[in-house]
C-alpha positions in Angstrom: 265.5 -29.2 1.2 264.5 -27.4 4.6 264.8 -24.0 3.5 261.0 -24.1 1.8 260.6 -25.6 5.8 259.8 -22.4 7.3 259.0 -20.3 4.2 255.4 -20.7 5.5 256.0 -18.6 8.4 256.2 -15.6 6.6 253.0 -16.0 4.7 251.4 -13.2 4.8 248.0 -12.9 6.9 245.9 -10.2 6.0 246.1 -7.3 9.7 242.7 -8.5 10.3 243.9 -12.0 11.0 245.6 -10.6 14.3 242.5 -8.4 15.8 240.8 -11.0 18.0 243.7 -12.9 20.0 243.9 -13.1 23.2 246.8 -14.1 25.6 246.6 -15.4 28.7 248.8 -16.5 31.5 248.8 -19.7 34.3 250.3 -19.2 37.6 252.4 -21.8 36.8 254.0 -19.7 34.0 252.0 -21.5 30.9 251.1 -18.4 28.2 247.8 -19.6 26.7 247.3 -17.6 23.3 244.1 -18.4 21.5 242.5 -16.7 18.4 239.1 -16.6 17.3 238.3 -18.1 13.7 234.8 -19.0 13.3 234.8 -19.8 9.8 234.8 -23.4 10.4 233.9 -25.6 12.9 237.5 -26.7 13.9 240.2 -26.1 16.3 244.0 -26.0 16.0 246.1 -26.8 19.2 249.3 -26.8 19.8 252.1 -27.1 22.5 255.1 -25.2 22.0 258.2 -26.3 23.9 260.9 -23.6 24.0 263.4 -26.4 23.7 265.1 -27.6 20.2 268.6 -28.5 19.1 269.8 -25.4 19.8 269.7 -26.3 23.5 271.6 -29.6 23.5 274.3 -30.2 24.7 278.2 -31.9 22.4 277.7 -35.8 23.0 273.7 -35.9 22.2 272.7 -34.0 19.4 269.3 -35.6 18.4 268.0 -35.9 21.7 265.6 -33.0 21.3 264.0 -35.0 18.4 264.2 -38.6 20.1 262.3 -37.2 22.7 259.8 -36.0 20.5 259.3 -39.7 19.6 259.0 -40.8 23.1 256.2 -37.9 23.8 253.8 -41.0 22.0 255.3 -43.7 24.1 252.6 -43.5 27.4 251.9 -42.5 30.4 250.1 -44.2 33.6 246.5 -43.2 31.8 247.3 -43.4 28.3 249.5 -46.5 27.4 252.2 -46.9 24.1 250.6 -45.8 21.0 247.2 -45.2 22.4 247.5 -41.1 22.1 247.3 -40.8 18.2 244.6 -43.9 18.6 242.1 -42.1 20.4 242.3 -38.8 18.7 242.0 -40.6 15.4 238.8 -42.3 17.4 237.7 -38.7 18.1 237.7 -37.5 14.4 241.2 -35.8 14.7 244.3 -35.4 13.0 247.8 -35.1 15.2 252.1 -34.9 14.5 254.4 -33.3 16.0 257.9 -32.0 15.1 261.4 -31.0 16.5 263.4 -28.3 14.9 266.4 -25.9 16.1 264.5 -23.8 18.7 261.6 -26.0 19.2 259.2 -29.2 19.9 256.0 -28.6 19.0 252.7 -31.0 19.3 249.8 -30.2 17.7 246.1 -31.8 17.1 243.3 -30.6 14.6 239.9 -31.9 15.7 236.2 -30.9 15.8 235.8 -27.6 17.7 233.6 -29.6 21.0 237.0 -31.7 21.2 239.3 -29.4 22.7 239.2 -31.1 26.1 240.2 -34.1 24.8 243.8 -32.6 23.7 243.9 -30.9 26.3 243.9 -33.2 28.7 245.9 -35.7 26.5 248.9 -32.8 26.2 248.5 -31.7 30.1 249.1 -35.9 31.0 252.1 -36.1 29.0 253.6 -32.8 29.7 254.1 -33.8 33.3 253.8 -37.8 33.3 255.6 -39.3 30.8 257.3 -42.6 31.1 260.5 -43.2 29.8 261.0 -46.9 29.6 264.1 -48.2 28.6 262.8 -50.9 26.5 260.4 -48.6 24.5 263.5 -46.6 23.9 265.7 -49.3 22.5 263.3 -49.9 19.8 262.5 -46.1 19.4 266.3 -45.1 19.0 266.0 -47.4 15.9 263.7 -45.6 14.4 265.3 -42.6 14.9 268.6 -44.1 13.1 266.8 -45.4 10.2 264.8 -42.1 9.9 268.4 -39.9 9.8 269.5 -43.0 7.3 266.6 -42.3 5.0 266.2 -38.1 5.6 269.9 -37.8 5.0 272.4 -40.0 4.9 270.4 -41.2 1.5 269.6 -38.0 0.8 272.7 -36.2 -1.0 271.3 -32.9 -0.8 270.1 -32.7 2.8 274.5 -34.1 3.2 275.0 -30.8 1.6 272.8 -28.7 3.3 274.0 -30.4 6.6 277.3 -29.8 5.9 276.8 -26.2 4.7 275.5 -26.0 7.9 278.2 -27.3 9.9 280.6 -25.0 7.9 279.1 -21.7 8.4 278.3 -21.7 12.4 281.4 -23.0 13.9 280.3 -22.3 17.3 276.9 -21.8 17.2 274.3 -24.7 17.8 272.9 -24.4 14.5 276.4 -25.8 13.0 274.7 -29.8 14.5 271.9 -31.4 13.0 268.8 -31.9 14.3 268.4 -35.2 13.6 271.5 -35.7 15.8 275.0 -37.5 14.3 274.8 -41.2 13.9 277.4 -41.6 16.7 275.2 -39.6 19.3 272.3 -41.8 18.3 274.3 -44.8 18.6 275.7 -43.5 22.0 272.0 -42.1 23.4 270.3 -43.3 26.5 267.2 -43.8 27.9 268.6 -41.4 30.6 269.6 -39.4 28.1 266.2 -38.4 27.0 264.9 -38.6 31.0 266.9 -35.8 31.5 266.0 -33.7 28.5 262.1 -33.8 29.5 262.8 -33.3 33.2 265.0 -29.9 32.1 262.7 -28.4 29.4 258.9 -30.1 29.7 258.1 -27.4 32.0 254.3 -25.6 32.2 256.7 -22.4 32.3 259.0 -23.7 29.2 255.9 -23.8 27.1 252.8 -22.1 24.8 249.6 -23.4 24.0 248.7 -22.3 21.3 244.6 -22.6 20.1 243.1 -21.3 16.8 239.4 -22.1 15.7 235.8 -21.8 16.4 236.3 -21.4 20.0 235.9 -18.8 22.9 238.8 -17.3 24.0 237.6 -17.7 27.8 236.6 -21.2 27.4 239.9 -22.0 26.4 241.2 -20.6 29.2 239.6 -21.8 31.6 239.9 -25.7 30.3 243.8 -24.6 29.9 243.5 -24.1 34.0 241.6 -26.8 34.1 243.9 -29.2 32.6 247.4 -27.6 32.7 246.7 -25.7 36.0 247.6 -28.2 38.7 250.9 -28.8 37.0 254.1 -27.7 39.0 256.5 -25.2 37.5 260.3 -26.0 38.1 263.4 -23.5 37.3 264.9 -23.8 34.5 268.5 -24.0 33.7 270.5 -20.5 32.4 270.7 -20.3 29.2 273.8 -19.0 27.2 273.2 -17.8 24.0 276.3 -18.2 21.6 276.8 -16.1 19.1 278.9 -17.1 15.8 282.3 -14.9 15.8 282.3 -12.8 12.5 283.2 -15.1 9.5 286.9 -13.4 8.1 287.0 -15.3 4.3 284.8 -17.7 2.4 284.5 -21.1 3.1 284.4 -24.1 1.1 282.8 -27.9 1.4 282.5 -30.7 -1.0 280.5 -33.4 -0.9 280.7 -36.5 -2.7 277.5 -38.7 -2.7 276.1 -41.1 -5.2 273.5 -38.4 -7.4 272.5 -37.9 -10.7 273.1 -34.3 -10.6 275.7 -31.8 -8.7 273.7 -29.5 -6.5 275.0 -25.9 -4.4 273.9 -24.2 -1.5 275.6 -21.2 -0.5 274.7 -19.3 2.8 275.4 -15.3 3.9 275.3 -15.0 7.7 272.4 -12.1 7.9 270.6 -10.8 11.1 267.4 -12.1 12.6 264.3 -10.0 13.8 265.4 -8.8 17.4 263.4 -5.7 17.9 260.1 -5.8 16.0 259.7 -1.9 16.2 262.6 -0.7 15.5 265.0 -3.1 13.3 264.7 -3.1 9.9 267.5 -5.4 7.7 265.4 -8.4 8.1 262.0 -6.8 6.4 264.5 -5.5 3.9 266.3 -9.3 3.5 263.0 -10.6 3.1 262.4 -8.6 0.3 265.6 -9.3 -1.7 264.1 -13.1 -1.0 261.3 -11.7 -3.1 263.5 -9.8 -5.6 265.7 -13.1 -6.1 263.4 -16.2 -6.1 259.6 -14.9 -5.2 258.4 -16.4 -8.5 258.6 -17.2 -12.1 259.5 -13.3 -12.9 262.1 -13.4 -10.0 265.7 -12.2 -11.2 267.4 -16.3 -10.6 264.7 -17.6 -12.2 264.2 -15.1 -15.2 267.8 -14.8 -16.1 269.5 -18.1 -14.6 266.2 -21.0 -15.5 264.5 -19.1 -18.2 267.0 -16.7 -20.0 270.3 -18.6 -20.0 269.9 -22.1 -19.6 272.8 -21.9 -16.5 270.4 -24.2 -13.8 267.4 -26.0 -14.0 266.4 -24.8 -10.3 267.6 -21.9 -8.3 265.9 -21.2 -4.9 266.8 -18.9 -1.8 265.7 -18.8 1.4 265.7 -16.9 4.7 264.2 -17.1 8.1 264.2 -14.0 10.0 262.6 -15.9 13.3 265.6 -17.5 15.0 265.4 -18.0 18.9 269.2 -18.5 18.2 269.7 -14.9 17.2 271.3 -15.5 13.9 270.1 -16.8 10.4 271.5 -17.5 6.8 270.4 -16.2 3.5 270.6 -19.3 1.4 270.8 -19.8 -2.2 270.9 -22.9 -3.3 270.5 -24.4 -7.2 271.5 -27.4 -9.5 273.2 -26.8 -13.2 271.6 -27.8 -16.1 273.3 -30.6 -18.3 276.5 -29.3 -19.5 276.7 -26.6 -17.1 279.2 -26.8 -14.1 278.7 -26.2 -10.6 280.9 -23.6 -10.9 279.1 -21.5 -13.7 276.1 -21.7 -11.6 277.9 -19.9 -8.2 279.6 -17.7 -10.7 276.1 -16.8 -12.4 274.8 -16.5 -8.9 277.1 -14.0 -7.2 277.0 -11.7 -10.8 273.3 -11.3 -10.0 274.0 -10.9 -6.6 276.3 -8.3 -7.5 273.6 -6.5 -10.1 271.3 -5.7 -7.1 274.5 -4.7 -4.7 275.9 -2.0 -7.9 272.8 -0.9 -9.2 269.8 -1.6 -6.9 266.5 -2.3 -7.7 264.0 -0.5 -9.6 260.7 1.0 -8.1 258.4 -0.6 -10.0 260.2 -4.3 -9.7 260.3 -2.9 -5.6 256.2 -2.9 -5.7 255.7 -5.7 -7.8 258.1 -7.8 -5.1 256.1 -6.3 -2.2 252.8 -7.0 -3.5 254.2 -10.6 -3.6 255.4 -11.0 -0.8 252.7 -9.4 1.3 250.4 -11.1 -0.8 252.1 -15.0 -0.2 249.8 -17.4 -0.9 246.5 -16.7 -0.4 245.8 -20.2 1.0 247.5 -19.7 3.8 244.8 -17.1 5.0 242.3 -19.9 5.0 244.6 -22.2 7.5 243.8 -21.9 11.4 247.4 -24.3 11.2 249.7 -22.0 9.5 248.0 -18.9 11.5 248.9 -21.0 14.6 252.1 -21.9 13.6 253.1 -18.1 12.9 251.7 -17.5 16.6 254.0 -20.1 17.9 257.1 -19.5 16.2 256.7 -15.9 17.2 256.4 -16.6 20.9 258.8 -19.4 21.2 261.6 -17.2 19.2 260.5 -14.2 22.7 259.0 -12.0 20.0 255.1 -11.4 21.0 252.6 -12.7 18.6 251.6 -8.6 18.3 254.7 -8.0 16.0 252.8 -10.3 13.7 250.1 -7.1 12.9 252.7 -4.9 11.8 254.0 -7.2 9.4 252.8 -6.0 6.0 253.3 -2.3 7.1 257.1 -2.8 7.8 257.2 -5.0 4.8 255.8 -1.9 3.1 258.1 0.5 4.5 260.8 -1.0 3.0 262.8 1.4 0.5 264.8 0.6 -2.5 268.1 1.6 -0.7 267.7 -0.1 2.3 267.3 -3.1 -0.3 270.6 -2.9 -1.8 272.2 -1.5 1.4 271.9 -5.0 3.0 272.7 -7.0 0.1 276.0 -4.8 0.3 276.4 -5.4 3.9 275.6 -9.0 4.4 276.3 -10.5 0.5 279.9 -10.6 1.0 282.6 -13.0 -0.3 284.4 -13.0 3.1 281.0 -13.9 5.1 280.2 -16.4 2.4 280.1 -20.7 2.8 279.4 -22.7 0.0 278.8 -26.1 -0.6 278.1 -28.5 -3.6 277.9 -31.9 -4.4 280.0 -33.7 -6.3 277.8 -36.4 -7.5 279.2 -40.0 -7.8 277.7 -43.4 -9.5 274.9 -44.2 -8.1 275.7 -47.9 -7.2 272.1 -49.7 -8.1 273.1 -52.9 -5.5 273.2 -50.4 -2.5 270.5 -51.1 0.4 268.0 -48.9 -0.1 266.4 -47.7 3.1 262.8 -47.2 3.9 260.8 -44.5 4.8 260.0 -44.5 8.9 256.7 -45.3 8.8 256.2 -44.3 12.4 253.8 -41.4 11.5 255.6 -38.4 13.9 256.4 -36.3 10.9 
């Protein structure tokens, strides 16, 4: 289920973590960002490319992601499948991933082997080649993978389809994995055109954390990334999704052992770090609903009442795509309906929107949530990855030290004034799964074993 998939980005990083980055910027319009962790002897890198499904185009959803597969597929220098080869010969861990408003590559390695990724990134950044027999075979991968992610998968159908319900014109209604026609329809040309629009020096952000010096990094970034041209990019248009005027409903009917709902509120996203503050107080009512055993869902829905053996809820207040959902999503315990669930749902929902939320349960959420998983302090990755999604989504990194302080800010009101607002019937999609026999005869399909993920 992908809306854990970003939770991570909100993890909490104590103000410190900010103090020593550093940005930088290449003539040819790369922005180098690098911070300082010496606590290890490792370095994080990773190339941001300000291009995801949200910027494809009706007829080839997927390409975004296919290309990301053909990223590993050679250049002049460095042949098929010799890029993960020689960083696992250099000690090194690498994947890479595509999601709505970006592809992003990334290698962890020894700290004295930042050249080597940086020079391997630079290569492919401007000297891929797209061959059309290496893409025949790759497209197949791609179709088995959207086979076994979703297609076998009857909660990522629902989520998909909860998806395509609640943006009607907005990107984020397509998948990113692309619909099995597209795939079937895609082109080697197809993905040519994709990296010749968006694989720019001036599309993209390096990204370096580790036990490195800011100005070394820099100047290998010239080094390596330096002599690479900068082309203009297209215009982009931003759709927006016109306001939602009366729930919406989808079923699904998919071989499972259990029904399954998700149910998505269109809410705002982060647009002006200083000033806005919904999304701080969204994330909190994240907190208040599902931060943790004690949180409402799972007190009164799991523990108390026996109504679902899981409830969840997630929200993403990064979105280059300028909107978001809050998401709840749940499956009933045995005897229980789909339908009790949603209606147990929206009466908590409804608790927090008549009367609020208390000051102490207020602190005790916020010391959660700015606490989230201490862990994730520890990684250079995730601290990377916060860097990244900021930049890419045209926020600065900077926003990132204010963080905890706006999370702290956050009043008790303001709490219940955007459940009010946003947690509306009319601006409400849900979907659930109506689960069918589970046919034991059916092919089963395999996991892609390709390693990209």
């Amino acid at each position: 289920m992908t809306k854990k998939l970003f939770c991570f980005l909100l993890a909490i990083l104590p103000a410190a973590a900010y103090a020593d980055i550093q940005e930088f910027k290449l003539d040819n319009g790369l922005k180098v960002v690098v911070q300082e962790d010496h606590r290890s002897p490792v370095v994080v890198s990773q190339v941001w490319y300000r291009a995801g499904s949200l910027d494809e185009f009706n007829g080839t959803t997927g390409v975004a992601h296919v290309l990301e597969h053909m990223m590993f597929k050679g250049t002049r220098r460095v042949p098929a499948g010799q890029f993960s080869r020689i960083i696992a010969a250099a000690g090194g861990k690498e994947n890479a991933f595509t999601a709505t408003d970006q592809t992003v590559y990334f290698q962890q390695l020894e700290k004295s082997r930042l050249e080597l990724s940086m020079k391997l990134e630079a290569d492919r950044m401007a000297n891929l080649q797209l061959t059309a027999d290496e893409f025949a075979k790759e497209i197949k991968v791609v179709m088995e993978e959207r086979r076994w992610r979703t297609d076998d998968k009857p909660q990522s159908l629902v989520y998909e389809q909860l998806q395509a319900a609640a943006y009607q014109a907005h990107p984020y209604g397509r998948p990113v994995i692309g619909w099995m026609n597209d795939l079937e329809q895609m082109t080697v040309q197809d993905a040519r055109d994709w990296y010749k629009r968006w694989y720019e020096p001036n599309n993209a952000t390096l990204v370096v954390v580790g036990d490195v010096k800011a100005d070394e990094v820099y100047r290998l970034a010239k080094k390596y990334f330096g002599p690479l041209k900068a082309h203009a990019l297209p215009v982009r248009k931003l759709q927006t999704e016109p306001e939602q005027h009366g729930m919406r409903r989808v079923t699904v009917k998919a071989p499972a052992k259990l029904p399954y709902m998700i149910m998505g509120y269109h809410v705002p996203v982060l647009k002006d770090p200083e000033h806005d503050w919904e999304p701080y107080a969204l994330e909190i009512l994240t907190g208040l609903l599902d931060g943790n055993a004690s949180a409402r869902l799972n007190q009164n829905l799991v523990r108390r009442d026996r109504i679902a053996i899981d409830v969840g809820t997630g929200y993403d207040m990064i979105q280059r795509g300028g909107v978001s959902l809050f998401v709840v999503d749940g499956t009933p315990s045995e005897g229980t309906s789909v339908d009790d669930l949603e209606t147990a749902i929206l009466g908590e929902i409804e608790q927090v929107k008549e009367n609020g939320v208390t000051e102490e349960e207020l602190q005790r959420v916020k010391a959660q949530v700015i606490a989230a998983d201490v862990y994730q302090r520890d990684s250079m990755f995730y601290q990377a990855m916060k860097i990244g999604s900021m930049e890419t989504a045209g926020l600065s990194w900077r926003a990132l030290k204010d963080y905890p302080a706006r999370l702290q800010a956050v009043t008790a009101d303001q709490v219940q004034a955007v459940a009010r607002k946003y947690l509306t019937t009319d601006n409400l999609t849900v979907a659930t799964l109506d689960p069918q026999p589970i046919d034991e005869n059916a092919p089963k399909h395999k996991e892609v074993p390709h390693g990209h993920h």
